[in-house]
C-alpha positions in Angstrom: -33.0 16.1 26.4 -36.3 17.1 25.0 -39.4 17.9 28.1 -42.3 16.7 27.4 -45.7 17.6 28.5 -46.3 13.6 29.9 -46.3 12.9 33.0 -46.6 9.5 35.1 -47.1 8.8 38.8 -44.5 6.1 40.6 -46.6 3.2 42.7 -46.2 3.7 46.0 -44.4 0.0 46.6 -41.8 0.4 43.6 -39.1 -0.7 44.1 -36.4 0.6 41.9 -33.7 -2.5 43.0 -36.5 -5.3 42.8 -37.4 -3.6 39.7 -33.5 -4.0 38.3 -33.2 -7.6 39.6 -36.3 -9.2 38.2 -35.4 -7.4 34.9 -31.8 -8.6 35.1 -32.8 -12.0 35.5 -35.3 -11.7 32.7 -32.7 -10.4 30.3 -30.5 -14.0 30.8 -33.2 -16.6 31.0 -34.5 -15.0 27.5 -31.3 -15.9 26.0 -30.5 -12.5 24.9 -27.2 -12.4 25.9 -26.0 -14.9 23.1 -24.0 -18.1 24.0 -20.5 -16.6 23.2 -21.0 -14.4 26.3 -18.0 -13.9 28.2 -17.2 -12.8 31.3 -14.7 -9.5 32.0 -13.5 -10.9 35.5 -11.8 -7.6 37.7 -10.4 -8.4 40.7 -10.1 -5.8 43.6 -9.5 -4.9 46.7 -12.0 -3.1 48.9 -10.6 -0.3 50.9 -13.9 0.4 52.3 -17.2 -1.8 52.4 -18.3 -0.5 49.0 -22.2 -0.9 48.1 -21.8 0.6 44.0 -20.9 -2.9 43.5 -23.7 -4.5 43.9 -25.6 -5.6 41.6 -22.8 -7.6 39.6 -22.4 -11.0 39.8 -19.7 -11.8 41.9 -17.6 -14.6 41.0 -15.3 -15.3 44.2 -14.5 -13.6 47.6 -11.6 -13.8 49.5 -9.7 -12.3 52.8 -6.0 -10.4 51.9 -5.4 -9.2 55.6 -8.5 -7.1 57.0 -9.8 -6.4 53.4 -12.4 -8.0 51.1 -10.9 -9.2 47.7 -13.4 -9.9 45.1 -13.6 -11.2 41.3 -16.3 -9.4 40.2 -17.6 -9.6 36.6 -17.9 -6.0 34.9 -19.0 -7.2 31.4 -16.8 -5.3 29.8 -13.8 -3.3 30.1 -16.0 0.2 28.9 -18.4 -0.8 31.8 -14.6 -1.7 34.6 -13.9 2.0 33.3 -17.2 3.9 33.7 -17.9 2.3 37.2 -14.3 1.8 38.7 -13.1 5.2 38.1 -15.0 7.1 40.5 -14.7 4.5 43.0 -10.9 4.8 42.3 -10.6 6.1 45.8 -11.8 3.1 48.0 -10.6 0.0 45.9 -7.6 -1.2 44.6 -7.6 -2.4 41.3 -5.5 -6.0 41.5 -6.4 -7.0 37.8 -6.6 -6.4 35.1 -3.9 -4.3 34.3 -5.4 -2.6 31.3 -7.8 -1.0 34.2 -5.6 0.0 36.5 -3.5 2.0 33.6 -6.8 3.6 32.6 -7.1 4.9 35.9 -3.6 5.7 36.4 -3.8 7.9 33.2 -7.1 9.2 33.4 -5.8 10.0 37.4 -2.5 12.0 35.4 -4.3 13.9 33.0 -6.9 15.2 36.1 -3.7 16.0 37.9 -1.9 17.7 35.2 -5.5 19.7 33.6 -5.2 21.3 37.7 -1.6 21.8 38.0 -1.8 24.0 34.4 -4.4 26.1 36.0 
């Protein structure tokens, strides 16, 4: 981080999820994303009405007793990781495996760092 002697002022009506939105939809109608773009599908459970989700498209929603299961495209599985972990407290990871053993290690090496201390 370098400080700089800039400085800006913020409009008063900004809106920083308006601002994410229009920019999101932007991005794909520009074609930036190239046409080999695939989707990284996770499907979880959600232990608690989570709102760090939003802003991912969702590709389906379902009912598995008196919790909302959704397919939710995370881009990739760097992006599953970065976002899923912390959340790894109020959603069950259903698939893909490869994400719920990164947070079962990840979860182990936490555990055993502590225990060593």
């Amino acid at each position: 981080m370098e400080l700089l002697d800039e400085s800006f002022s913020m409009p008063q009506d900004f809106s920083l999820e308006e601002f994410w939105e229009n920019s999101k939809e932007r991005f794909m109608s520009k074609g930036l994303i190239s046409e080999s773009y695939s989707t990284y599908p996770v499907k979880i459970k959600l232990l608690n009405d989570e709102k760090a989700l939003t802003g991912f498209d969702v590709i389906s929603t379902s009912k598995d007793n008196e919790y909302m299961v959704k397919v939710i495209d995370m881009l990739s599985f760097e992006t599953a990781c970065s976002i899923l972990f912390p959340l790894s407290h109020h959603i069950e990871i259903l698939e893909p495996y490869d994400i719920r053993d990164y947070i079962l290690k990840k979860a182990e090496a936490i555990i055993s760092f502590y225990n060593m201390k």
